[in-house]
N, CA, C and O of each residue as an XYZ file, in Angstrom:
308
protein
N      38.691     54.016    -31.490
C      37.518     54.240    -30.678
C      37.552     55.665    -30.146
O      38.629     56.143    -29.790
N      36.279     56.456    -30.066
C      36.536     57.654    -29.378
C      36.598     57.724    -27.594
O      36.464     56.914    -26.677
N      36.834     58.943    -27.704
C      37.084     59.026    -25.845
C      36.426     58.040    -25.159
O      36.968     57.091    -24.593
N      34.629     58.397    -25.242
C      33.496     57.752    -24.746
C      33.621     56.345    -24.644
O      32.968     55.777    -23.769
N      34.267     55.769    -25.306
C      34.338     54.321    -25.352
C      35.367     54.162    -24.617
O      35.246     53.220    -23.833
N      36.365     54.735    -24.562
C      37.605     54.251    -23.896
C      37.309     54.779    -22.183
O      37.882     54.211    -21.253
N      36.510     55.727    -22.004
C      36.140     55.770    -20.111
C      35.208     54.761    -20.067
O      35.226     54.141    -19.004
N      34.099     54.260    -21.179
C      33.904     53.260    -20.808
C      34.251     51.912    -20.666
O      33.743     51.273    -19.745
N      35.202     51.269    -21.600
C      35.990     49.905    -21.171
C      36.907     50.247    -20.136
O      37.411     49.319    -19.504
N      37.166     51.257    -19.895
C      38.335     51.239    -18.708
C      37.818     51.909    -17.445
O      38.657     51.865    -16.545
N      36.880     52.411    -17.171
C      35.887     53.007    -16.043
C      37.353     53.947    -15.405
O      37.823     53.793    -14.278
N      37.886     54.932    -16.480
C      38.419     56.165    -15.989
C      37.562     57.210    -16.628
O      37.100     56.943    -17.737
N      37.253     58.504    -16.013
C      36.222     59.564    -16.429
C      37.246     59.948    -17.979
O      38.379     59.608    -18.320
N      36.221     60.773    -18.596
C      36.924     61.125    -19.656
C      37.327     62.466    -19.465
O      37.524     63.042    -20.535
N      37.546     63.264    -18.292
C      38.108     64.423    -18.045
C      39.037     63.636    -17.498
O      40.056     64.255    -17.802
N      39.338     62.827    -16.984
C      41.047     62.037    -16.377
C      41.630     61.248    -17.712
O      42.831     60.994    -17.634
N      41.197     60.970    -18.503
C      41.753     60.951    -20.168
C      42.389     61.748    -20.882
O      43.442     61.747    -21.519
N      41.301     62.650    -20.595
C      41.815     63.950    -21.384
C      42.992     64.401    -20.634
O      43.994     64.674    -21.296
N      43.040     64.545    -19.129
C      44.332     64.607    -18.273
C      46.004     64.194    -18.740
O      47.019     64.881    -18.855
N      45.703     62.649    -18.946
C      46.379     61.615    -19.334
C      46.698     61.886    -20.373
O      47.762     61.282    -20.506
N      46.456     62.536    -21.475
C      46.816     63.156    -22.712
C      47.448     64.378    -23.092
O      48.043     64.590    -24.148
N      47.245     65.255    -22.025
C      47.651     66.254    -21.660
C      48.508     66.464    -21.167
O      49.254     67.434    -21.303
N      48.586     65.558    -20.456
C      50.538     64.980    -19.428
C      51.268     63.961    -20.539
O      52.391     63.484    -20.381
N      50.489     63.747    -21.580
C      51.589     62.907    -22.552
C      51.950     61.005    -22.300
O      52.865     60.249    -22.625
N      50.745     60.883    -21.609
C      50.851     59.454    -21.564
C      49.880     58.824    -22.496
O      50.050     57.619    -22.684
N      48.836     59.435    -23.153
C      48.271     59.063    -23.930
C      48.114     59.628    -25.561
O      47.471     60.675    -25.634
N      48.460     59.247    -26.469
C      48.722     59.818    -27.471
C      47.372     59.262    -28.895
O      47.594     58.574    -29.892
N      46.251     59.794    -28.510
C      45.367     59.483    -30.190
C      45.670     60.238    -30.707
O      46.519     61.085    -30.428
N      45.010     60.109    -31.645
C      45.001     60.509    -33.499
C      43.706     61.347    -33.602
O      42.710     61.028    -32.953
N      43.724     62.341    -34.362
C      42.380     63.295    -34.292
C      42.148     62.959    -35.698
O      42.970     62.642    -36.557
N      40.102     63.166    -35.822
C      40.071     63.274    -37.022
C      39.913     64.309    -37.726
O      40.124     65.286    -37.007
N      39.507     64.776    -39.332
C      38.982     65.705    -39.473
C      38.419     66.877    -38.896
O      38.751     68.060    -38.979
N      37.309     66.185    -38.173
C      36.723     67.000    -37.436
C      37.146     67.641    -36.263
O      36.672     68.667    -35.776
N      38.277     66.809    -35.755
C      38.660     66.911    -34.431
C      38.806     66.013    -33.415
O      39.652     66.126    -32.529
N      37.721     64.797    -33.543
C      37.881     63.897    -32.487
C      38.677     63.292    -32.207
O      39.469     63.195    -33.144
N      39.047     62.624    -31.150
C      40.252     61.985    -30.639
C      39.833     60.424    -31.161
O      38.692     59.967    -31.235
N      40.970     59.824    -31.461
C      40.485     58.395    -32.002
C      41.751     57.654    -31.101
O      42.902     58.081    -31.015
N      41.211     56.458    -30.476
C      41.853     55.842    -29.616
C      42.169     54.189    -30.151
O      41.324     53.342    -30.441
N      43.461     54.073    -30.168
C      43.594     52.541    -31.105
C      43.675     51.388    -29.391
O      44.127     51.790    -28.318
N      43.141     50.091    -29.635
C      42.605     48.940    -29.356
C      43.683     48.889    -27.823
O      43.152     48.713    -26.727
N      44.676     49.006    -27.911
C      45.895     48.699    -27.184
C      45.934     49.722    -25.858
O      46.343     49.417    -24.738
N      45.292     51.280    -26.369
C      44.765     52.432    -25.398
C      44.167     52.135    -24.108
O      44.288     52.800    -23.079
N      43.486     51.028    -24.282
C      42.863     50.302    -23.220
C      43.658     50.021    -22.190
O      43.464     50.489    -21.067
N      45.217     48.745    -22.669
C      46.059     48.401    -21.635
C      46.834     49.035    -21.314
O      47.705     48.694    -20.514
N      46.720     50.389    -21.964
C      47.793     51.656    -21.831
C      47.370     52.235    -20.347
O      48.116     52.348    -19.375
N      45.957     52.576    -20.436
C      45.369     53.433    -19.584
C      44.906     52.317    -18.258
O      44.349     52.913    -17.336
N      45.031     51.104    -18.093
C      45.076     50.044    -17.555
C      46.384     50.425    -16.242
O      46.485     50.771    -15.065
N      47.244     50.048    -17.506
C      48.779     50.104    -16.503
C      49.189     51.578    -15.626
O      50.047     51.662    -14.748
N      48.193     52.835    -16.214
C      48.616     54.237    -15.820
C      47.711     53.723    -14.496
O      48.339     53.686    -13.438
N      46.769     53.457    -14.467
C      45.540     53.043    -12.916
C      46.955     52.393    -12.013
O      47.679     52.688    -11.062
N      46.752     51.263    -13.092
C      47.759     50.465    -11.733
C      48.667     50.859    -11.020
O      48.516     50.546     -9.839
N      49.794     51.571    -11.312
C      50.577     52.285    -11.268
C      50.327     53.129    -10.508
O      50.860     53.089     -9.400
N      49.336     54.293    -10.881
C      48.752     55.591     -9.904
C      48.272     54.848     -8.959
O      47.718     55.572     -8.132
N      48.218     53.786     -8.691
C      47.344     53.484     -7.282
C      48.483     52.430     -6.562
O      48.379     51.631     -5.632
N      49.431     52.756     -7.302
C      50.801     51.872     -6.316
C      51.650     52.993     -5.842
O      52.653     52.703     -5.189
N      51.407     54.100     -6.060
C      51.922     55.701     -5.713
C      52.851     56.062     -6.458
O      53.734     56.804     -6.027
N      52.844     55.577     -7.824
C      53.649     56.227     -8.793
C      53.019     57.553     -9.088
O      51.792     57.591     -9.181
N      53.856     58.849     -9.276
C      53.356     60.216     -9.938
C      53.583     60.153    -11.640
O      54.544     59.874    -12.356
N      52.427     60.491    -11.840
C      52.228     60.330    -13.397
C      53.721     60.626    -14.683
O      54.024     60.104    -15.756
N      54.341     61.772    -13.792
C      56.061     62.129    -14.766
C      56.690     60.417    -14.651
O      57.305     59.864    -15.562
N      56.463     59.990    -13.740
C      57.288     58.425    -13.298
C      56.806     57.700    -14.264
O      57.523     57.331    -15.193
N      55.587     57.412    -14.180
C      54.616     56.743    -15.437
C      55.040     57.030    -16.783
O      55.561     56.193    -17.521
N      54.836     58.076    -17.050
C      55.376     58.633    -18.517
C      56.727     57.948    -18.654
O      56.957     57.367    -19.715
N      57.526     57.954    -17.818
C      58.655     57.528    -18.009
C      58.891     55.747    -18.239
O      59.627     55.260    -19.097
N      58.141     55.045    -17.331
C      57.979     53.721    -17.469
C      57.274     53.372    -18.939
O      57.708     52.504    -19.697
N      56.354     54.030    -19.150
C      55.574     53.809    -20.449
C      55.961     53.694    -21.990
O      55.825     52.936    -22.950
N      56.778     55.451    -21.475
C      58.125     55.206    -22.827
C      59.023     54.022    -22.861
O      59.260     53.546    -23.972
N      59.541     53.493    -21.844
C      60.528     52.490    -21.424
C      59.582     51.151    -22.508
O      60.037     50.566    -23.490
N      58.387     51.019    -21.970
C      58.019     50.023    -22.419
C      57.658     49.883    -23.951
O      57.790     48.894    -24.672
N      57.021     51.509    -24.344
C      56.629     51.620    -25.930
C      58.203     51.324    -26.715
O      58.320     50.959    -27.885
N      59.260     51.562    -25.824
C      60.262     51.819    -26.711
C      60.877     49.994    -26.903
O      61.218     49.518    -27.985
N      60.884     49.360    -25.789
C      60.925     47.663    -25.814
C      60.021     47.377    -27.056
O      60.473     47.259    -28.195
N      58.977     47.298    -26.796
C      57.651     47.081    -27.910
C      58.698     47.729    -29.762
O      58.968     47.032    -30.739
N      58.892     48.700    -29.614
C      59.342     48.967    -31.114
C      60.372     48.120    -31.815
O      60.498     47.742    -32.980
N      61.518     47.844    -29.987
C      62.591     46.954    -30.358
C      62.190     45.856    -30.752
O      62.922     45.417    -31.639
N      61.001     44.929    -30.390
C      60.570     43.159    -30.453
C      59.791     43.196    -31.292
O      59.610     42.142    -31.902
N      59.097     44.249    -31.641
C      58.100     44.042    -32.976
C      58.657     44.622    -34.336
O      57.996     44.517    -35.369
């Protein structure tokens, strides 16, 4: 899905996406052209970064929990 879709299922702006990508917590795939392409799961990604930022985690902390968890996820699947 592109950006646009993903501030909209998750009601974060898409300049705080682009943020989130930029600090390395969010990682799409570009196409050809350039666009950012966002896979299905991006959703509960950018889900858990809210939750988190609004429990007073700083986003380096996040990054860090996130890896923790992508890296569980590689181990069980």
């Amino acid at each position: 899905m592109q950006i646009g879709k993903l501030s909209e299922l998750t009601g974060v702006s898409i300049r705080m996406l682009r943020y989130y990508e930029n600090s390395g917590l969010l990682h799409p795939t570009r196409t050809e052209t350039g666009y950012r392409h966002f896979a299905a799961q991006d959703v509960d990604v950018v889900r858990r970064i809210v939750m988190l930022n609004r429990a007073g985690f700083t986003l380096p902390v996040i990054a860090s929990v996130l890896n923790c968890v992508r890296a569980k996820a590689t181990q069980i699947g």
